[in-house]
C-alpha angles and dihedrals in degrees: 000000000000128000123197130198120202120205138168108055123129140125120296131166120248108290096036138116139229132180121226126202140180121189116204136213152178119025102020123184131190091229089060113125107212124192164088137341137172139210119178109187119270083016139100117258112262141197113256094169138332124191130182126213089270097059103247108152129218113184129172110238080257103064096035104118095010118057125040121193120197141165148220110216092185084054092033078222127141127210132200110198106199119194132171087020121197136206082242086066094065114124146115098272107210119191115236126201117182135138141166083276089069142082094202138005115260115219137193131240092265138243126244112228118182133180119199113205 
């Protein structure tokens, strides 16, 4: 069982940042993905960033020059670093953690992000 703990979401105005965690616990693998998805209300979940231990990066278009995600292998914790945000990013961000080792994905609770214009 894994248990993820999102951090980091809150209100900014157009052109702010805001830095996202999750923190994950219980049965860890190094194959584990971590990352980044998005639900805008009255729309589909959708991929913002995923990264693996070893660093490689998946972003949307959306997200390319803007968002970083990174992560901290020692914590098994994720970041999403979100700069120049826009009314368009606002969304519920859920953390993700799958890999080739699992049956299913796991998910947070999500975080509520909203940018007023």
């Amino acid at each position: 069982q894994v248990q993820l703990v999102e951090s980091g979401g809150g209100l900014v105005q157009a052109g702010g940042s805001l830095r996202l965690s999750c923190a994950a616990s219980g049965r860890l693998f190094r194959s584990d993905v971590m990352g980044w998805y998005r639900q805008a209300p009255g729309k589909q979940r959708e991929l913002v960033a995923v990264i693996t231990s070893g660093g490689n990066t998946n972003y949307a278009d959306s997200a390319k020059g803007r968002f970083t995600v990174s992560r901290d292998n020692a914590k098994n914790t994720v970041y999403l670093q979100m700069n120049s945000l826009k009314p368009a990013d606002t969304a519920l961000y859920y953390c993700n953690l799958g890999g080739s080792m699992r049956p299913y994905d796991y998910w947070g609770q999500g975080t509520q992000v909203t940018v007023s214009s």
